[in-house]
Structures are given as structure tokens and as C-alpha cells.
C-alpha positions in Angstrom: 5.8 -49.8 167.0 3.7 -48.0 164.7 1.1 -47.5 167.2 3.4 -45.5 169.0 4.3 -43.8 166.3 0.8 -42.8 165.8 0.3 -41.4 169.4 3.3 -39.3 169.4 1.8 -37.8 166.2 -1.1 -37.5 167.4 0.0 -35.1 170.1 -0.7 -31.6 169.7 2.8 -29.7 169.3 3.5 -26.7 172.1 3.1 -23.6 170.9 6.6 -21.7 171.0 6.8 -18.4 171.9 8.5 -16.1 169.6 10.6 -14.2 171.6 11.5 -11.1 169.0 7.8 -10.6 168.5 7.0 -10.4 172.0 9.5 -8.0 172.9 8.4 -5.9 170.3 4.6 -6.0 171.8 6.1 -5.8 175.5 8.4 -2.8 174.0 4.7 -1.4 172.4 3.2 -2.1 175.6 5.8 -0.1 177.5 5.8 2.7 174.8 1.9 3.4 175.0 2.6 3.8 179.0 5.8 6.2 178.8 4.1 8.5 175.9 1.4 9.0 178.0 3.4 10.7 180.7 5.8 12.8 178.6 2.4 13.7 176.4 0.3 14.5 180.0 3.3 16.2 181.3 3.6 18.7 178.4 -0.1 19.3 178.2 -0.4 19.9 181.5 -0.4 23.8 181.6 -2.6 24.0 178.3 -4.9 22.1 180.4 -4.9 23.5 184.0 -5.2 27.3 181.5 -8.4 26.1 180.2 -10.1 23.5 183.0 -8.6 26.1 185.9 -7.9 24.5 189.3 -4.5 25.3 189.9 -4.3 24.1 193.4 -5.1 20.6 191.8 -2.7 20.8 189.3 -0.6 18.0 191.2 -3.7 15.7 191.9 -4.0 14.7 188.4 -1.0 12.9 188.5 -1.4 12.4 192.7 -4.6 10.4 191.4 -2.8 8.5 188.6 -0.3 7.3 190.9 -1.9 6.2 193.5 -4.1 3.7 191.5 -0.5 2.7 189.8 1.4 2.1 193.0 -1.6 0.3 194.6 -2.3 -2.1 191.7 1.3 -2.8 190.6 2.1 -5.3 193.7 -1.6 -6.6 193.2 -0.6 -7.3 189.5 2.7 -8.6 189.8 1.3 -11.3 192.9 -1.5 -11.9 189.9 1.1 -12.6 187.2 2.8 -14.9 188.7 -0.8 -16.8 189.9 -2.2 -17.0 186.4 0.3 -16.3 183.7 1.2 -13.1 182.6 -0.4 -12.7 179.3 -3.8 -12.5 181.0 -3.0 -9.6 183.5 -1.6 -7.7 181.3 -3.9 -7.8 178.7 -6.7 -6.3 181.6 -4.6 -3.6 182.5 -4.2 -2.5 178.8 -8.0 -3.0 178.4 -8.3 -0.7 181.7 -5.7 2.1 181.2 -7.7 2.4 177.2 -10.6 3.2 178.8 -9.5 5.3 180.9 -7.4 7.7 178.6 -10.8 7.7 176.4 -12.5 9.1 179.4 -9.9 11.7 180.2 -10.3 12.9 176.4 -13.6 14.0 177.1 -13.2 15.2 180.9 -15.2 18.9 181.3 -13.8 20.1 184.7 -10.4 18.9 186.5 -12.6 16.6 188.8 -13.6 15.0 186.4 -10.0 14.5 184.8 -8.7 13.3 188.1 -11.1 10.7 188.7 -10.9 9.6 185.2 -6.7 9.5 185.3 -7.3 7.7 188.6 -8.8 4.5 186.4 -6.2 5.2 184.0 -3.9 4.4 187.4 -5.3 1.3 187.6 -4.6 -0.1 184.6 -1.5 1.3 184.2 -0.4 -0.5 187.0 -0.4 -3.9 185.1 1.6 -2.6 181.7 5.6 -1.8 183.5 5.7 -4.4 185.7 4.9 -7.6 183.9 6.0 -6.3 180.4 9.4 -6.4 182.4 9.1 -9.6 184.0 8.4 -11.0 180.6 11.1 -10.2 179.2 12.9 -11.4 182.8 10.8 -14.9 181.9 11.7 -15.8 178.2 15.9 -14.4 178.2 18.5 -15.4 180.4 20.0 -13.9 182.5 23.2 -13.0 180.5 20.8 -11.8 177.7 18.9 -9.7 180.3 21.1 -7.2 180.8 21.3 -6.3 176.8 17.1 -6.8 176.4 17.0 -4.0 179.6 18.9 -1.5 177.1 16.3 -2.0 174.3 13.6 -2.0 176.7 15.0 1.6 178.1 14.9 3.0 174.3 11.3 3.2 174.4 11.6 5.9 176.7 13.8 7.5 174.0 11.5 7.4 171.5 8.7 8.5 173.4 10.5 11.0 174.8 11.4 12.1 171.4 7.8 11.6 169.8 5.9 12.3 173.2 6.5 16.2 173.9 6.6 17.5 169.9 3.4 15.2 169.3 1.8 16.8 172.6 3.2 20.3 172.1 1.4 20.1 168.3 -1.7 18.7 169.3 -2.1 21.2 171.8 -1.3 23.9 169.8 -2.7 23.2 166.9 -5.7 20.9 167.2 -6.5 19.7 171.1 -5.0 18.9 174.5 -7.9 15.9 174.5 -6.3 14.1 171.5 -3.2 13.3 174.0 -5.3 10.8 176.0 -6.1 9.2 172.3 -3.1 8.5 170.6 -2.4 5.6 172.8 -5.3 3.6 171.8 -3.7 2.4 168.6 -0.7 1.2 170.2 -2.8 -0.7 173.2 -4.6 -2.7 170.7 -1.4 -3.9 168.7 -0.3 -4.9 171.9 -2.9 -7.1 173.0 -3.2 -8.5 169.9 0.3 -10.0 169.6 0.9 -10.7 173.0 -2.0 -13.4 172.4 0.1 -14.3 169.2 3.1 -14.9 170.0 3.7 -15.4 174.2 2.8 -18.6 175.2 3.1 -20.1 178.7 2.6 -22.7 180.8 0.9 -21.9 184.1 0.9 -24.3 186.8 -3.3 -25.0 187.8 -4.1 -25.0 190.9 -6.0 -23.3 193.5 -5.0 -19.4 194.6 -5.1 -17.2 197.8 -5.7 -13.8 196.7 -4.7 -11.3 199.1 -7.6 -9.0 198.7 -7.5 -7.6 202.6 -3.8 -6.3 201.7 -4.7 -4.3 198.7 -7.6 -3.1 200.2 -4.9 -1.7 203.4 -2.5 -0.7 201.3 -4.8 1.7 199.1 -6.3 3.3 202.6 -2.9 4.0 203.8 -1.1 5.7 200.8 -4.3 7.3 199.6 -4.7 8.7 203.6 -0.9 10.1 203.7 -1.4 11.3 200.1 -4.5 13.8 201.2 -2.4 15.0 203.9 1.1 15.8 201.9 -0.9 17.7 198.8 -3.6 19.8 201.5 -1.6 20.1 204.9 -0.5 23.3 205.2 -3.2 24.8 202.3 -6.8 23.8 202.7 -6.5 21.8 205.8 -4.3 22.9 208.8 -1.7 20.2 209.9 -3.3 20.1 213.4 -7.1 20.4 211.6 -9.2 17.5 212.7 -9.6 15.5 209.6 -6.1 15.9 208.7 -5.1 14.5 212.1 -7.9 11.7 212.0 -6.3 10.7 207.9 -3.2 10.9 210.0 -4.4 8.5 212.5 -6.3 5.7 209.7 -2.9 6.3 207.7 -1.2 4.7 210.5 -3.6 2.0 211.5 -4.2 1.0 207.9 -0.4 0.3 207.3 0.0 -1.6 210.7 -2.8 -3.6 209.7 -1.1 -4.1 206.2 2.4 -5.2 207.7 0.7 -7.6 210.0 -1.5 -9.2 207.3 1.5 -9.7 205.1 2.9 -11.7 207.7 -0.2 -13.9 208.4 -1.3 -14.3 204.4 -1.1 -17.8 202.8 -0.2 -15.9 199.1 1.0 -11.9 200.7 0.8 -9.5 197.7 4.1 -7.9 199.6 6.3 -11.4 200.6 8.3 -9.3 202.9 11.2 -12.5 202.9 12.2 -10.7 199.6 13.6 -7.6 201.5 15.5 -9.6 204.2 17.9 -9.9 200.8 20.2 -6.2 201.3 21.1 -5.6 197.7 16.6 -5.8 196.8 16.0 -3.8 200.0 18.5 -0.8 199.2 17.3 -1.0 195.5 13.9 -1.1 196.8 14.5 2.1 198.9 16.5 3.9 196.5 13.6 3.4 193.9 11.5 5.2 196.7 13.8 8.3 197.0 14.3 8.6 192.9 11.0 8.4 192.2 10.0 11.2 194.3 12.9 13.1 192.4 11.3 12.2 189.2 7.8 13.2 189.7 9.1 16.4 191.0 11.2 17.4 187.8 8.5 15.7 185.0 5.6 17.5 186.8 6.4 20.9 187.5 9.1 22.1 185.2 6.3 22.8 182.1 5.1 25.4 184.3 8.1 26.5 184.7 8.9 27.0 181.1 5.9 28.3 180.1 4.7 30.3 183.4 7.9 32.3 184.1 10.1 31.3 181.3 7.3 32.6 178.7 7.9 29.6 176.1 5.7 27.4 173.9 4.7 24.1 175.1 6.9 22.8 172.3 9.5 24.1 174.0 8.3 23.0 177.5 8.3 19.7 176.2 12.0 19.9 174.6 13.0 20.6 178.3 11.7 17.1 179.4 12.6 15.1 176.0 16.1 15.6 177.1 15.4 13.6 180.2 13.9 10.4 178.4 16.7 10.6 175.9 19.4 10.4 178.7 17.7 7.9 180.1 17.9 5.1 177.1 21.5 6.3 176.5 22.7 5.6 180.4 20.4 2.0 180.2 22.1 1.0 177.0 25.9 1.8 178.3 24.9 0.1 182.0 23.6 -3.2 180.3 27.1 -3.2 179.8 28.8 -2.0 182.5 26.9 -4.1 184.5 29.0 -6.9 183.7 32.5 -5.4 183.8 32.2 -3.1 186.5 29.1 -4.5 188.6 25.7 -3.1 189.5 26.7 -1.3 192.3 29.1 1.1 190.8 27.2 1.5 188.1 24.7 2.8 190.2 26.9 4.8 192.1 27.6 7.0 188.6 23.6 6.9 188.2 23.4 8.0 191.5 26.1 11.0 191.2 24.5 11.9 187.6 21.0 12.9 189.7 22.9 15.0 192.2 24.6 16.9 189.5 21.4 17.5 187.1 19.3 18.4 190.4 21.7 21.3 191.5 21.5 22.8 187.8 17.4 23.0 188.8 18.6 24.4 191.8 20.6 27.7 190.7 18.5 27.9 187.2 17.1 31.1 186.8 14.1 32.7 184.8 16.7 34.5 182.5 19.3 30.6 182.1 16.8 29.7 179.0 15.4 26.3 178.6 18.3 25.1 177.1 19.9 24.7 180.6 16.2 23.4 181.6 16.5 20.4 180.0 20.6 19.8 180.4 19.3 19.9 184.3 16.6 17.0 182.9 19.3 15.2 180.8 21.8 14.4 183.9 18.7 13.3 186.0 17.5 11.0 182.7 21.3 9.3 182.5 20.9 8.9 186.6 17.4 7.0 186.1 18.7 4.7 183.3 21.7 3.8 185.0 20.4 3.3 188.9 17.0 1.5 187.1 18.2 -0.7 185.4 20.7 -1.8 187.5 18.0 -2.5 190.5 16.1 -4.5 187.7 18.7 -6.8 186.5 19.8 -7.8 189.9 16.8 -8.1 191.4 15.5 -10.3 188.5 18.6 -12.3 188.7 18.1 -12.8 192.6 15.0 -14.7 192.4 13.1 -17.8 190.9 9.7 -17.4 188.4 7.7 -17.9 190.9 8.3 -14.8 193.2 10.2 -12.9 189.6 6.7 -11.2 188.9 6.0 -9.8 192.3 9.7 -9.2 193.3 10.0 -6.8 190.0 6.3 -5.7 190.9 8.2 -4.3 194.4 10.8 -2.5 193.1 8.4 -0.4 190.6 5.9 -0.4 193.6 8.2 1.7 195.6 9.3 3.9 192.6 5.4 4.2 192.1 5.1 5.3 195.6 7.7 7.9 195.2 6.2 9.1 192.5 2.8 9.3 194.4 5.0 11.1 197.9 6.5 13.4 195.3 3.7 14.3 193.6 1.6 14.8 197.0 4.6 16.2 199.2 6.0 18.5 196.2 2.5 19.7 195.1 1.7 20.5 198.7 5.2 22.3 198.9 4.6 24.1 195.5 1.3 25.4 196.8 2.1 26.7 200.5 5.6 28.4 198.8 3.1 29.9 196.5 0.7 30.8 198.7 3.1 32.7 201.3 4.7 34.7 199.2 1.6 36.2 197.5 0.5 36.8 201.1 4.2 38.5 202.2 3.8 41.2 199.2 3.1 44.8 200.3 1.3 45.6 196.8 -0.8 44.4 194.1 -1.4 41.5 195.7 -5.8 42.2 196.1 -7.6 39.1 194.8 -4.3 36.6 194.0 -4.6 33.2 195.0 -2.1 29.9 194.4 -5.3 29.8 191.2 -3.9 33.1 189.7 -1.0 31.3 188.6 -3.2 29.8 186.1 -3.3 32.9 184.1 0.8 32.8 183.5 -0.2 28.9 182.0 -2.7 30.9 179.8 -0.8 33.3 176.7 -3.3 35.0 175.8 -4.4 35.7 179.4 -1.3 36.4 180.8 -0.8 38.9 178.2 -3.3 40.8 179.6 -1.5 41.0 183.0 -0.3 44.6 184.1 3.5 44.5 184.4 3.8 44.6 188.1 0.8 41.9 188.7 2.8 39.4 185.7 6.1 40.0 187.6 4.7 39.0 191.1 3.3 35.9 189.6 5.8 34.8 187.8 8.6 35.5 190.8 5.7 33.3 193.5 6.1 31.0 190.9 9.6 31.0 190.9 10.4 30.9 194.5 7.8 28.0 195.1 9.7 26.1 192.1 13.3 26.6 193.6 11.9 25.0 197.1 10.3 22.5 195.1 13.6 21.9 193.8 15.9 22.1 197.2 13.6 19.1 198.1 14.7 17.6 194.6 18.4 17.8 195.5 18.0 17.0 198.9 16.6 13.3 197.8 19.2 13.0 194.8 21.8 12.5 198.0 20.1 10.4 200.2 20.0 8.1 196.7 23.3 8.0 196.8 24.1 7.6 200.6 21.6 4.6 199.9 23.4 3.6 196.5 27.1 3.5 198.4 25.6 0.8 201.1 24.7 -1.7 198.4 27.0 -5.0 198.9 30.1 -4.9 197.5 29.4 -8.4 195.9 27.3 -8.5 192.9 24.5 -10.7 192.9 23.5 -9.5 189.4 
């Protein structure tokens, strides 16, 4: 008897994790991702005024997305191999080096390619920092943890653009690649304190082949949306031959998913309707997203003539909507169901795209960012929505890669409407300094990095500051047509969700 007591002393206690300290790393985590893109987004002019390269103003976040809509199914299939401390941990260690390299970037190429390693570890930090949370609370409690997880975007949102906006203007653009490091660390560090779990060992099939397919394909039609039409003809050789390996490489993807032992895209997940609408739905708002986050700082401060303070006022108003709607839907979710919750999401990003839409130079940027507040309460509500049911549709086992999905395709919207908007942005641009009678000798889509520039466009004669800033204008207001046109097919997409919660 007492030898029994002995060996059930004897044997090492299991670690518990402490699940208020690892939401508060996952929610650190998540906040060193999201002030990175409200800081970028902000800084973005100040930038593009001082590196120049106009025309590749939507490449450095084409590049950024790519790597993150690539890697995020790679990482979630990872996660739910080997644990998800581990993963995560290497895509913080990866997305640190890569915002120390984009600090001291000389030329926009060199900001590109350094944001395009950034990508790649970002790609880890959303994905599984959700599907933790999805791992150690239930699913009643999920719906709550969501709401928290959505006031990060808050707070960034609130911290991101003024922190940006003063850096920039009053010390660097380079130190908004390095306040993030700070926060990275913290994170790792508690993670490994306080998240324990137990992995099951045994030996994996990664699906390397598929990753490899996947990153040809979107990086193929990527090149083709952001140059067609400017540098590259549609019917130009190369863009037809991308067109062609495009097309071949996502063929090949589809039928290796089918034929992999471990696929990093189980494609049995979307045979479930309410995963594959909010799978598609993600697709069409992310676009949406990208195109509102990217391009209205130019607006602001290229035709509106404000600070980029100011600029970034316009898109705090966005992230701050966004926490609000997540907040009220973790609890609408369970009165009303996810799919009419969605549907008010859904109606919120139709309304706040058509005030983009008919905004003018002279509306002021305080109906800038009301435009960016209705499409911030649309995110929150649709997103976290998708999340929740999804998360509460599968087991652990596929949780990591089935949340990995749905981020995947907002990712990949993000990289279309980066790609297809830039590309739209620059051709706009581009015709209408070409279709002016006068003063048009020596303008090119690059002459609209003098409006970025104060002290620059200062300098402008009247006539020359008033053709730029109208090219700017009318290429912003198609940019924004396409905006509105994707807030309704959201919404026809939202309305064919089941009736019957599965959330």
C-alpha cells in the first residue's frame, strides 16, 4: 500500500495551462500583427515620398500577403501536427526579423522583399493564436473570448496610426517596423510559460508539393492583376505564359490535395455549406479590406492635403468599429444566430463602401473614416461570426487547419485586392494623365509621389497640383466602385448561409 503510495508520488505532475495568461500572450501575439498594419498603412505615403516608386506602392503589401496567405494553411496543417506553441513561436521569430530588416530597407525593392519575409512569419501569429484560444475554452466561452480577442484591433487601431503618424513626423518612418519587437518577445516568452499541451507522437506527412503549388499559382495571378494593363500588356507574352503556369499550378494543387496522405487544404472541410460560404465570403471581404486600409492614406494626404496623423485617424475608426461589432456579435451570436448576425455585418460594409464612393476631396476626413467605421463594424460582425462557427464545426485535430482556411481565403483576398486594386489604381491613373490636353509633359502614375511629399508638392504650379490630385481622385473612386461592388456579392453570399446554426 505504501509502495503505491510512493509511485503515485513519484509521478511528475502535468503542467496546467493557465488559461488567463495565455490569452493575454495570444492577445500580445495578435496585437504585434494588427499594429503593424495600421502603423505600415499610415506610413505608407511618408515612405513611397522618400524611397519613390509609386507604381509599387501596392506591392509592398502585394508581397506581405502573399507570403501570409501561402504560409497560413502550411501553418495551421503544422499546428495541428506538432502542437501549437512551437509554430507559432517560429513565425514570431520570422515576422521579428523581418520588420528589423524593413527598418533598414534603402530602395522599395529592398522593402518589398524584406516585407515578403515579414509575410512569412506573419502567417503563423492569426491563425493559431485563434485556434488556441478555440483549444483551451469551450465552446460557449468562445464566443465571449472572440470579443476580447477583437479588442486588440481596438487598441491598435487606437495606438497604431497616432504612434505611426508621430514617428513619422517627428523622428522616422523606419522606427514603425521596430516597435513590434518588444511585444514579439513577451509573447514568446509566456507562451512557453504558461501553454502546455499534449501532442500526440507519431510520424507526419508534410505536404510540401502543395505549398510549393499553391505559392506558384497565387504569386503567378498576383503579377498579372498589379502589371496587366501597366507594364505588361494583357495579351504580352509573359503575362499570357504567368497566365498559363497560374492555371497549371492550381490544377496541379487541387489534384494533389486529393491524392495527399496529410493535404495542407482537406478539401472534405468545404463539402460542409455554412465553412464553404464563410470561407468565400472571407475571400470577397478581404479584398474589400485591403482596398480601403491601403489606399485611403493617399487619399488623405495626396488630395485631401492632411497630416499623416490625420490619415491615420481615418483608418483608426475602422479598427475601432471592428472590436465594438465583435464584442456585441459574441453575443448576438447566441440569441439571434450567426447567420443574421452576419447578415447586419454584411449590410454595415455596403453602407460604409458607398460613403467611399460619393466622398469627395472637399467631404473632409471626418466622413473618411465614418466610411472606415461602418466597414470596421461589418468586419467584426461577419469575422467573428465565420470563426466561432467554423471552430465549433470541427474536432482538434482538423480545428488548426480549418481556422487556418478561413484566414487563408481572407489572406488571399487581401493579396487579389491588393494586386487587382493596385493594378486598377495605376491604369485609372495612368489614363487620365494621358487624356489631358495640357500640362501633362513628363507626368507618370510616379508623379503622384510628389502629392505624398509636403514639401514637394508645395512646389507644384497650381494647374500641375490640381491635375494630380484630380488623376488621383478618379483612379481612387474606381478603386472604390470595385470596393462596393464586392461589399454586395458578401452579402448575396452572407443570405445563402443555412438557416440552421451550427455555431
Amino acid at each position: 500500500m505504501r509502495q503505491a503510495a510512493d509511485d503515485i508520488a513519484n509521478v511528475p505532475m502535468k503542467k496546467q495551462t493557465k488559461k488567463p495568461l495565455v490569452l493575454a500572450a495570444v492577445m500580445l501575439a495578435m496585437f504585434m500583427a494588427a499594429i503593424e498594419a495600421t502603423i505600415v498603412s499610415t506610413a505608407m505615403p511618408v515612405i513611397v515620398g522618400e524611397l519613390g516608386g509609386f507604381s509599387l506602392y501596392s506591392w509592398v503589401f502585394s508581397g506581405y500577403l502573399l507570403m501570409n496567405a501561402v504560409t497560413v494553411l502550411i501553418y495551421g496543417k503544422l499546428s495541428d501536427l506538432f502542437g501549437r506553441k512551437p509554430v507559432i513561436t517560429f513565425g514570431i521569430i520570422i515576422f521579428l526579423l523581418g520588420s528589423i530588416l524593413c527598418g533598414f530597407a534603402q530602395s522599395m525593392g529592398m522593402l518589398i522583399l524584406f516585407r515578403v519575409i515579414q509575410g512569412f512569419g506573419a502567417g503563423a501569429v492569426m491563425p493559431i493564436a485563434s485556434t488556441i484560444v478555440g483549444d483551451i475554452y469551450t465552446k460557449e466561452e468562445r464566443a465571449k473570448i472572440q470579443g476580447y480577442l477583437s479588442s486588440v484591433w481596438g487598441i491598435s487601431a487606437i495606438t497604431g496610426p497616432a504612434l505611426g503618424g508621430l514617428l513619422v513626423e517627428y523622428v522616422s518612418w523606419r522606427y514603425v517596423f521596430w516597435v513590434n519587437i518588444p511585444l514579439g518577445i513577451l509573447a514568446i516568452i509566456a507562451l512557453w510559460a504558461f501553454l502546455h499541451e499534449d501532442v500526440e507522437k507519431k510520424k507526419h506527412d508534410i505536404d510540401y508539393l502543395g505549398a510549393v503549388l499553391l505559392t506558384i499559382s497565387i504569386a503567378s495571378f498576383m503579377f498579372i492583376l498589379v502589371e496587366g494593363g501597366n507594364n505588361q500588356s494583357w495579351t504580352s507574352l509573359p503575362t499570357l505564359g504567368l497566365l498559363t503556369i497560374g492555371i497549371i499550378a492550381i490544377t496541379l494543387f487541387v489534384f494533389q490535395e486529393r491524392r495527399a496522405v496529410d493535404p495542407m487544404m482537406p478539401f472534405n472541410l468545404w463539402k460542409e455549406r455554412s465553412i464553404f460560404i464563410a470561407n468565400m465570403a472571407s475571400l470577397t471581404t478581404g479584398i474589400m479590406l485591403i482596398g480601403i486600409s491601403s489606399f485611403l492614406p493617399a487619399f488623405v494626404q495626396g488630395v485631401m492635403e492632411q497630416s499623416p496623423i490625420v490619415a491615420g485617424f481615418t483608418l483608426t475608426t475602422m479598427s475601432i468599429g471592428w472590436p465594438i461589432a465583435a464584442t456585441v456579435a459574441g453575443r448576438l451570436l447566441l440569441k439571434i444566430g450567426f447567420r443574421t448576425t452576419s447578415l447586419f455585418g454584411g449590410a454595415s460594409l455596403i453602407f460604409g463602401s458607398m460613403i467611399f464612393v460619393f466622398m469627395s476631396p472637399d467631404a473632409g476626413p471626418i466622413t473618411a473614416a465614418t466610411g472606415s467605421f461602418f466597414i470596421g463594424v461589418g468586419m467584426g460582425l461577419t469575422t467573428t461570426s465565420f470563426i466561432v462557427s467554423i471552430q465549433s464545426t470541427v474536432d482538434w485535430k482538423q480545428r488548426g487547419v480549418a481556422t487556418a482556411a478561413n484566414m487563408f481565403m481572407r489572406n488571399v483576398g487581401n493579396t487579389i485586392g491588393a494586386a487587382l486594386l493596385g493594378g486598377i489604381l495605376n491604369n485609372q491613373f495612368q489614363r487620365y494623365i494621358h487624356e489631358q490636353e495640357t500640362n501633362t509633359e513628363g507626368l507618370t502614375i510616379n508623379s503622384a509621389n510628389i502629392l505624398l511629399n509636403e514639401e514637394e508638392r508645395n512646389q507644384l504650379s497650381e494647374g500641375v497640383k490640381q491635375i494630380l490630385q484630380d488623376g488621383l481622385t478618379f483612379s481612387l473612386h474606381s478603386v472604390y466602385y470595385v470596393v462596393l461592388g464586392f461589399a454586395i456579392v458578401s452579402l448575396i453570399l452572407i443570405a445563402l448561409l443555412p438557416k440552421k446554426d451550427t455555431a
